[in-house]
N, C-alpha and C positions, 0 to 999 in steps of 0.2 A: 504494500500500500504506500502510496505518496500523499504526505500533506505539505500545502503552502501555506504562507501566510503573507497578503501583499498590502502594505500600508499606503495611505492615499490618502492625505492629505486630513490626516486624525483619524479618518474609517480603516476598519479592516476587512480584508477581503480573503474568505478561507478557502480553500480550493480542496477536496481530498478525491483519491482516484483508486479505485482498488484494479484488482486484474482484469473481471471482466466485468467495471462496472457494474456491479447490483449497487453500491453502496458510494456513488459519486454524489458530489454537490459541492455546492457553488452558497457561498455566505455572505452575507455582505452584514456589518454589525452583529453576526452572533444570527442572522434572519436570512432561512434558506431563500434561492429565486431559481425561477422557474425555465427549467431547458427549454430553449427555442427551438433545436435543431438536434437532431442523432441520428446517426449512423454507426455501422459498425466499426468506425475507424475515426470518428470525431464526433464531438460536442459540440455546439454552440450556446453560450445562456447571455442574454444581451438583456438589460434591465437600466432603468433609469433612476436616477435619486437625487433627491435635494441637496447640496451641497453648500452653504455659505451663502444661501437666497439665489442658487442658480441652478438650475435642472442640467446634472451631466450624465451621460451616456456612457456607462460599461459594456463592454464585449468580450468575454474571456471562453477561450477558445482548448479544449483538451482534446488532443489527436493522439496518435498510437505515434512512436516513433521507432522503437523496437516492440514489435508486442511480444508476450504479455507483460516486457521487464521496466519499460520503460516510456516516458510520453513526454509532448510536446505541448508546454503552455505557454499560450501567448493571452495578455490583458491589456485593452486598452480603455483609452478614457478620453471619452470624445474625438476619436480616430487617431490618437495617438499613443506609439507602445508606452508602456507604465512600466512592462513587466513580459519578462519570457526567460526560459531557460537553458536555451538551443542560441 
């Protein structure tokens, strides 16, 4: 299993992955959000949230990169990376 943890600006953003995804999610403050997009080789969960009186746009992104040992995350925050591991 893989966990993240990505700070943004006071919030945190959890990220955890197991092998074959039964047990993935995406947190934002400790409050799950909701996958937009799956397949068997990627995630997408894109969610909006108030930030300092201004509505921003996350999109964190979990792909297979070696499966089942390893993956590829990318977050961004209003279309720019924040965060990846590759």
């Amino acid at each position: 299993m893989a966990k993240y943890t990505i700070e943004s600006d006071g919030h945190a953003i959890d990220i955890k992955k197991t092998v074959f995804g039964r047990d993935e999610s995406v947190k934002y403050d400790g409050k799950g959000e909701v996958k937009t997009f799956f397949d068997s080789s990627f995630a997408d969960y894109i969610f909006e949230k108030e930030e300092n009186g201004e509505t921003v746009r996350y999109k964190v992104v979990i792909s297979d990169y070696i499966w089942p040992i390893s993956w590829r995350i990318k977050v961004q925050k209003n279309g720019r990376i924040i965060y990846t591991n590759r």
